[in-house]
C-alpha positions in Angstrom: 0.0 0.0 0.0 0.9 3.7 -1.2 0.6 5.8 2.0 1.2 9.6 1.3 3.6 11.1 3.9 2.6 13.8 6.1 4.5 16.7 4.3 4.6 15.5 1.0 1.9 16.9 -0.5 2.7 20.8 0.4 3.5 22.9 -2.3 7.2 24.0 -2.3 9.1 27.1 -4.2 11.5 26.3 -6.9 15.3 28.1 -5.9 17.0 29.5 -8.4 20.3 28.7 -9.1 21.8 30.5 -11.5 20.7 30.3 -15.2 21.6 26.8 -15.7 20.2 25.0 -12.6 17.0 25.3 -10.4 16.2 23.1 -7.0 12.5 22.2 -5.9 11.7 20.1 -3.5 9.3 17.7 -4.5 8.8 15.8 -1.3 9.7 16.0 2.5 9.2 13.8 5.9 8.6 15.1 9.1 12.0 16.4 11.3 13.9 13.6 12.6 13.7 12.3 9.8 17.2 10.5 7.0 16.8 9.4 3.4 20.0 7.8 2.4 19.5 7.0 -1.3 17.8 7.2 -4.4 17.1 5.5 -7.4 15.0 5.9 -11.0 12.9 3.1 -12.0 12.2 2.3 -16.0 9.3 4.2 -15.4 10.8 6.8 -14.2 9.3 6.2 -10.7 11.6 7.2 -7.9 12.7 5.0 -5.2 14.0 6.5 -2.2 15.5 4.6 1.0 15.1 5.8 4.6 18.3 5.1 7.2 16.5 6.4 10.3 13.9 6.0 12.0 12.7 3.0 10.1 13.7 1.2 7.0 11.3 2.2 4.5 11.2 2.2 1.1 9.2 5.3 -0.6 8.4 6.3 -4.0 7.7 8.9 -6.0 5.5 8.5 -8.6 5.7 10.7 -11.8 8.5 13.0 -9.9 7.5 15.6 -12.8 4.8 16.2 -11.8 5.4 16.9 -8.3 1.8 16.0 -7.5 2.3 13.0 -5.0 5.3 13.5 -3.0 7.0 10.5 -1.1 4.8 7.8 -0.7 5.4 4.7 1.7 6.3 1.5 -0.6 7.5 -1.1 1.8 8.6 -1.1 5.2 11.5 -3.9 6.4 10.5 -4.9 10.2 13.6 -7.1 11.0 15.8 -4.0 10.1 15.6 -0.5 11.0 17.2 1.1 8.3 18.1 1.1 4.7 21.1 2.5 3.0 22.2 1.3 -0.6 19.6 0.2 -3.6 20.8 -0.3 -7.1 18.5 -2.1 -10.2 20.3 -5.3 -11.6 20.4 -5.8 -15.6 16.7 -7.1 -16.0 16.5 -11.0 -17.4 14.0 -12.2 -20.1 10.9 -12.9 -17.9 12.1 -11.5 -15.3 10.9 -8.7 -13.2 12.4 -5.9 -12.7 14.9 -5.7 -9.5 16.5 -3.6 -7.8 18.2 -4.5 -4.7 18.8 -3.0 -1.2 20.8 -3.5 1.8 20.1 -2.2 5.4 20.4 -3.6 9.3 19.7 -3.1 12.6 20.4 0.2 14.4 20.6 1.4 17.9 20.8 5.0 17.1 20.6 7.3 14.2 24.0 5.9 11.8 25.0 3.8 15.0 24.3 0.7 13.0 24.4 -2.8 14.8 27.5 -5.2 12.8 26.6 -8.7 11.8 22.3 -7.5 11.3 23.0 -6.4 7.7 20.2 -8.0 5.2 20.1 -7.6 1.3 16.2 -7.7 0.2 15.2 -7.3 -3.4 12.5 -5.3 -4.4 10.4 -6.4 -7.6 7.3 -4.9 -9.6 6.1 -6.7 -12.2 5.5 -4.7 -15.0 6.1 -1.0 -15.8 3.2 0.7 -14.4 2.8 3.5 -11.6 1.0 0.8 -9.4 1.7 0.2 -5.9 2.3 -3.8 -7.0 5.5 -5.1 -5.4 7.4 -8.0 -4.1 9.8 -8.1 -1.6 12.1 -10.5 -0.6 14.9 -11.1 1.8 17.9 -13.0 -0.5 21.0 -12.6 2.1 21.7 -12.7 5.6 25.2 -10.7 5.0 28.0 -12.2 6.8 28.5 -11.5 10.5 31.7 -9.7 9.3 30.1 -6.9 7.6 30.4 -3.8 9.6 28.8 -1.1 7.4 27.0 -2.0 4.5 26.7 1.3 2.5 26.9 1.4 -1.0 25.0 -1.3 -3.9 26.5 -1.3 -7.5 25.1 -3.3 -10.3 27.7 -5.0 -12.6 26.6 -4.9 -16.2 25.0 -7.7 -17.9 24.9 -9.7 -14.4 21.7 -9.9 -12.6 22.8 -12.8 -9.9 25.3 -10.6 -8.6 26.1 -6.7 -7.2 28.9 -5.1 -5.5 28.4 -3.9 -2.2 30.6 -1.3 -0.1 31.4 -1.8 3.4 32.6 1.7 4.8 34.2 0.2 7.4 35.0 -3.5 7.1 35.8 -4.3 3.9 33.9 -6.0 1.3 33.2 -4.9 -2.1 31.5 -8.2 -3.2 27.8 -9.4 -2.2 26.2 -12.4 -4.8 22.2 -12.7 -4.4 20.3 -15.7 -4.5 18.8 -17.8 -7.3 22.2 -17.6 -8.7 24.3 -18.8 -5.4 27.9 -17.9 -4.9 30.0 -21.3 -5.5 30.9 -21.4 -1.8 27.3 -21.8 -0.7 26.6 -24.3 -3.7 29.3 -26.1 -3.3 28.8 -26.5 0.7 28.7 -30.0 1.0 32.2 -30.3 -0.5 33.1 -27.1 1.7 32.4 -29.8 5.0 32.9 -26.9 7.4 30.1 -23.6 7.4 31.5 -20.4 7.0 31.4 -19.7 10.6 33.6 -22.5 11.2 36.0 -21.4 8.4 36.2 -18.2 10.2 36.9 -19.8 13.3 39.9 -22.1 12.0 41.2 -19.0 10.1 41.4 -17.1 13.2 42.9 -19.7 14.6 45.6 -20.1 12.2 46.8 -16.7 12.3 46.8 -16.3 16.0 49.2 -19.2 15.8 51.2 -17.9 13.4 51.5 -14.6 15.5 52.6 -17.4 18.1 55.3 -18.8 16.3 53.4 -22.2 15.9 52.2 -22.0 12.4 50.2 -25.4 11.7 51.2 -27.6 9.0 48.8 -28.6 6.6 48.3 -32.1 8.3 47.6 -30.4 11.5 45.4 -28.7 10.0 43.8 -31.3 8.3 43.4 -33.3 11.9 41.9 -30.1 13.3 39.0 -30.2 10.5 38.5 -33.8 10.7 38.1 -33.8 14.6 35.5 -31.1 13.7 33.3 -32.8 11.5 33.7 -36.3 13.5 32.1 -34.6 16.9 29.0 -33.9 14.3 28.7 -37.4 13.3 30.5 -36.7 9.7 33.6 -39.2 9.1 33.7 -39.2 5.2 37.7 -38.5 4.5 38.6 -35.0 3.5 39.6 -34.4 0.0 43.4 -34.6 -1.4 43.5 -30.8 -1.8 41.0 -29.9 1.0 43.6 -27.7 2.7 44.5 -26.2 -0.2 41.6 -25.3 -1.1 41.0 -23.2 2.1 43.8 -21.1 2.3 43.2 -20.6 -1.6 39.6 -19.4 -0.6 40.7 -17.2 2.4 43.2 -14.4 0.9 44.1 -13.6 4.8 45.9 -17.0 4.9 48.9 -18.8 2.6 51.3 -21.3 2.7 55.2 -20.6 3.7 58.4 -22.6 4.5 58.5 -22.9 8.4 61.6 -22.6 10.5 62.8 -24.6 13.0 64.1 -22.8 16.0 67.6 -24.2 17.0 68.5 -26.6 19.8 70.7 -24.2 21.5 67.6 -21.9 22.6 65.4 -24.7 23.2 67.9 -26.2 25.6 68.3 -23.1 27.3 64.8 -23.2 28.4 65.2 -25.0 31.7 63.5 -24.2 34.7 66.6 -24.0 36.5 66.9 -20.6 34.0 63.2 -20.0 33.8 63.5 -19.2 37.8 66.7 -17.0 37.6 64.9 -15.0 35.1 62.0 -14.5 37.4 64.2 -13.7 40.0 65.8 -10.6 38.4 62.6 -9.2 38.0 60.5 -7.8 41.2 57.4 -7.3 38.9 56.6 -9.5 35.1 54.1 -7.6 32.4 52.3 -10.1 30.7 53.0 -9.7 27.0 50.0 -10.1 25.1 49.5 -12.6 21.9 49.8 -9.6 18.8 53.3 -8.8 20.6 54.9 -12.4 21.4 56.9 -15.1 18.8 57.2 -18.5 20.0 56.8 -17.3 23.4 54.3 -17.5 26.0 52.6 -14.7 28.1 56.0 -14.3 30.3 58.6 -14.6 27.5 59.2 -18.3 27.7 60.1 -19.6 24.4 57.2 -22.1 23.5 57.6 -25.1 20.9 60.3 -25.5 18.2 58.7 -24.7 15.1 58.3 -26.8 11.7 60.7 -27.3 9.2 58.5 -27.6 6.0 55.6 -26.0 4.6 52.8 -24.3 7.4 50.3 -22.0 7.3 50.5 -18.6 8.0 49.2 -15.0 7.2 49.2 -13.6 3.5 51.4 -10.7 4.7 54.8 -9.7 5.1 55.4 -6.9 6.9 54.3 -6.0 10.4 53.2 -2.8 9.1 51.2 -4.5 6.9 47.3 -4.8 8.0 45.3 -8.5 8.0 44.0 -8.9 3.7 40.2 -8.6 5.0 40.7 -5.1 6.4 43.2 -4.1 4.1 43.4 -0.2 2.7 44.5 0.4 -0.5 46.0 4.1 -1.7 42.0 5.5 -1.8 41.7 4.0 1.8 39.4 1.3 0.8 39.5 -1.5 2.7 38.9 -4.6 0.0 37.9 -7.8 0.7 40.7 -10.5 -1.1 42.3 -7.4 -3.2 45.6 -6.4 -2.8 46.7 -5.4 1.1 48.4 -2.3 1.5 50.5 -1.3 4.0 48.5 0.8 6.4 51.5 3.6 7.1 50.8 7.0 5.9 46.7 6.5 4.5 43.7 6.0 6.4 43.2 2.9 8.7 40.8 0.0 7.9 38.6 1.6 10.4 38.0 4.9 8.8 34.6 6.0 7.2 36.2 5.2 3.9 35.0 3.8 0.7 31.2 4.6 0.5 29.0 5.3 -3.1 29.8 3.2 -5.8 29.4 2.7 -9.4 30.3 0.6 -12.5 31.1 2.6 -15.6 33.3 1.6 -18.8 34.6 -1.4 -17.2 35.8 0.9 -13.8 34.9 0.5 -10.3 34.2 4.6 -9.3 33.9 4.9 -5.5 34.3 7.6 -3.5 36.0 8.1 -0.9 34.2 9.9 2.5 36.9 11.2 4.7 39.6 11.2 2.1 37.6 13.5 0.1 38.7 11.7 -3.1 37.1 9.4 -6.1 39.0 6.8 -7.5 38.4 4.0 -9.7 40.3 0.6 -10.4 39.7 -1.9 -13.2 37.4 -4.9 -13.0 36.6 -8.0 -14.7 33.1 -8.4 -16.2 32.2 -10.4 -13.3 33.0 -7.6 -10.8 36.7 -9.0 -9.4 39.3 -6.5 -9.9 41.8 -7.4 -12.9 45.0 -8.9 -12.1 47.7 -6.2 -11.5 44.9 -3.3 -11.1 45.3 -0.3 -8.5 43.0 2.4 -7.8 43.6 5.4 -9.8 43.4 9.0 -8.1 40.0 10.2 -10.3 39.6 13.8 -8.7 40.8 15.6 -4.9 38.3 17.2 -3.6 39.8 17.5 0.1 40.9 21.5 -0.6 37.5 22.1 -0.8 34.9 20.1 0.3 34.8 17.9 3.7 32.7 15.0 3.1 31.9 12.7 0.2 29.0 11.1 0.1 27.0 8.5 -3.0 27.6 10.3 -6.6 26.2 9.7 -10.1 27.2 9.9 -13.7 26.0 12.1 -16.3 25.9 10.7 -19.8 29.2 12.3 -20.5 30.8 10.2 -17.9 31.1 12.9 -15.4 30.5 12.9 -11.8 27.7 14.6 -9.7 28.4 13.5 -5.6 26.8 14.4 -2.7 28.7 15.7 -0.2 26.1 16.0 3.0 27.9 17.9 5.2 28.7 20.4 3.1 24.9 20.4 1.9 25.6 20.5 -1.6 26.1 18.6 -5.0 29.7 19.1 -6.8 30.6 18.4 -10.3 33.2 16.9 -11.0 34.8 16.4 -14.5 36.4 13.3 -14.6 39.1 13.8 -17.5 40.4 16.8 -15.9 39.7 16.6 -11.9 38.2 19.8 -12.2 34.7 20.3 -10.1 32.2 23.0 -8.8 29.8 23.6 -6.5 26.7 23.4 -8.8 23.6 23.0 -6.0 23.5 24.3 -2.6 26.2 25.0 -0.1 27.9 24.8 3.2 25.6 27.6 4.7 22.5 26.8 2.8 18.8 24.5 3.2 18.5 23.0 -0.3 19.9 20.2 -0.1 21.2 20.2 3.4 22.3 16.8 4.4 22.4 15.5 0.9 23.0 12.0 0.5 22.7 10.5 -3.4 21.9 11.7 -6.5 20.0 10.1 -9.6 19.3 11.4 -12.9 16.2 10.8 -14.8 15.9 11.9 -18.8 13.1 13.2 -20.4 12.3 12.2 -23.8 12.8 15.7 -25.3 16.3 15.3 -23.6 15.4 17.0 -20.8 17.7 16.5 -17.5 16.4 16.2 -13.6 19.0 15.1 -10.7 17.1 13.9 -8.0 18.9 14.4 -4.4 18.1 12.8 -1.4 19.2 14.5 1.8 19.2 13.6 5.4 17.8 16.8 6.8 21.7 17.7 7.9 21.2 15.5 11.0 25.0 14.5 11.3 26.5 18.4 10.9 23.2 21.1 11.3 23.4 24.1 8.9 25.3 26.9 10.7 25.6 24.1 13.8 21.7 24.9 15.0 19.7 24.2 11.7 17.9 20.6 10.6 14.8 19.6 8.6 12.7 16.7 7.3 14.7 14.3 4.9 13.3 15.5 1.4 14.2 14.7 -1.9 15.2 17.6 -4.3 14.6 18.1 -8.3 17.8 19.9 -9.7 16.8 20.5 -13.5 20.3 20.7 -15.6 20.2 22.4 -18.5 23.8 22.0 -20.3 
């Protein structure tokens, strides 16, 4: 059911800005209020999703038209907010789809890790009719920590790109089409959470000293399965396989550590080292090698293959919160080392989009967009880096979701800064081209979308969150609205 929100029907003026772009609001919801994206259906329908209070998806029919405002779609009652929606490539005889993630919340953007849910939203035909289906396709994985932006990938509907701001992944598959982890589970033998758990594991040995051999590893697993009544033999290549499928993990030469220490480790020694010292500081497990808590050399080590984490360096940070140059953390990409660019924990990567056969993100705090190269099933192609698209950090504060134009170029939100920049891609040139840091039109805004007439005609649509996270002039909210910007080039 279509219900009509409680300011959407008022009448707003249209703001002029300047002789090539004017701002009207063409729907608003009551203070308190955050709209986090937006998207245009074939239709030319607008969907619009709420982060806070409740995750709702609203629509606006005929935005033109400005006659209906934002009207409730569906409401998601095991999350309480939405965030990211994107339509997948539509399939013969299929409906069309557009997908959304969202999770629990305990406050406004204090979003609960491990609750994220991606739900697809499908209408059946082309018509401005409230007719939809909804339908939950993906408990995310307990690891994800914010789930922000949803990218389609061109000519794939079982699959999207999703951003994680904070934790790292940039790779979400839906269902109908499973991901060959989850169809392949049986041959798997362990779950995913006991993957986790034995890859955790691992590297905490490895920090240890004590990185397992393959066979110990392979004991580990098979005690595992036998204490839930499975005692089928593991595969050849089983343990290959798993460190092949977690990027965190790979298999080095071990070391042996020499007689000479080992048989210095008496207690005889052990208790004139204790006695030197009046007081002992535990060491905890990230800082000790083949040691225990004390500083007692543990074990002797493995000459031969083991296990042991992907990276070198202890500068380096673990693979699944790695940050590249942008400050992207990426899920099995490329670790970078962590010195001198934002940590994994950073409000980093956030809207993304596929264009010419680039991933385009942008980065929040860093102020910057990049883009890297990807396969046409969404992986990033072997050798690829992100490449620096446009700086922005002179002038703006924030980055928010963008869009393109048809010429490739870049409109982003920057909330915060309560406007919309343009950005020209070839050059790294932008402009402020809607709103501003002291203004109300599109204070707080989130995403943009463009919808095309058929005389050629140009509207961006912006969603904004009311400026809840920074007020205007540090006192001044309002209802999350969504904004027609008409673009005449």
């Amino acid at each position: 059911m279509l219900v009509p929100s409680v300011l959407s029907l008022i009448a707003f003026p249209a703001v002029a800005l300047g002789s090539s772009f004017t701002a009207k609001t063409i729907g608003q919801l009551p203070l308190g209020t955050w709209l986090e994206n937006v998207a245009v259906r074939s239709n030319g329908d607008l969907l619009v999703t709420e982060l806070w209070p409740s995750a709702t998806v609203y629509t606006v029919v005929k935005p033109a038209d400005c006659k209906s405002g934002l009207e409730e779609l569906v409401t998601f009652p095991s999350i309480t907010g939405l965030l990211g929606i994107a339509e997948v490539p539509k399939s013969p005889g299929k409906p069309e789809t557009f997908i959304a993630v969202g999770s629990e919340a305990t406050a406004l953007s204090h979003l609960t890790p491990g609750t994220f849910e991606a739900w697809a939203i499908e209408f059946p035909n082309r018509r401005h009719q409230p007719k939809v289906k909804v339908r939950k396709i993906s408990d995310m994985t307990k690891k994800s920590a914010f789930l922000n932006g949803v990218a389609a990938i061109p000519g794939r509907s079982d699959a999207v790109l999703v951003s994680d701001s904070v934790a790292g992944t940039l790779r979400g598959r839906l269902t109908g089409a499973q991901s060959r982890q989850v169809a392949r589970q049986e041959q798997l033998r362990l779950t995913t959470d006991q993957e986790d758990d034995l890859e955790r594991w691992i590297l905490r040995q490895k920090k240890l000293g004590h990185a397992p051999t393959h066979a110990q590893v392979r004991t580990i697993v098979r005690s595992v399965l036998a204490r839930h009544g499975d005692h089928a033999p593991l595969g050849r290549k089983w343990t290959t396989r798993f460190v092949e499928r977690h990027p965190a993990l790979k298999t080095k030469l071990g070391r042996r550590t020499d007689w000479e220490r080992v048989n210095a480790a008496t207690p005889a020694n052990i208790k004139r080292l204790f006695d030197v010292y009046e007081t002992v500081d535990w060491i905890p497990p990230e800082r000790r090698y083949n040691a225990d808590e004390g500083g007692i050399m543990e074990g002797q080590g493995v000459n031969g293959l083991v296990i042991g984490s992907s990276q070198e360096s202890p500068n380096a940070v673990p693979v699944k919160t790695a940050t590249s140059e942008g400050g992207v953390p990426y899920f099995g990409w490329r670790a970078y080392r962590s010195d001198g660019f934002y940590p994994a924990d950073a409000f980093g990567i956030n809207g993304i989009k596929v264009r010419d056969s680039y991933l385009y993100f942008t980065n929040s705090n860093a102020v910057k967009i990049y883009r890297i190269a990807i396969t046409p099933a969404g992986y990033p192609k072997k050798g690829a880096k992100p490449q620096l698209v446009a700086d922005l950090s002179s002038g703006v504060g924030f980055f928010d979701d963008f869009e393109f134009d048809t010429n490739g170029n870049i409109y982003a939100a920057t909330n915060f800064d309560n406007s919309i920049v343009f950005v020209d891609v070839k050059t790294g040139k932008w402009r402020t081209v809607v709103g501003g840091i002291h203004e109300m039109t599109v204070a707080g805004s989130t995403a943009a979308a463009f919808s095309y007439g058929k005389k050629g005609e140009k509207t961006l649509y912006v969603s904004t969150s009311g400026a809840l996270a920074k007020p205007v002039d540090g006192t001044k909210t309002e209802g999350a609205k969504v904004v027609a910007v008409k673009i005449r080039s």
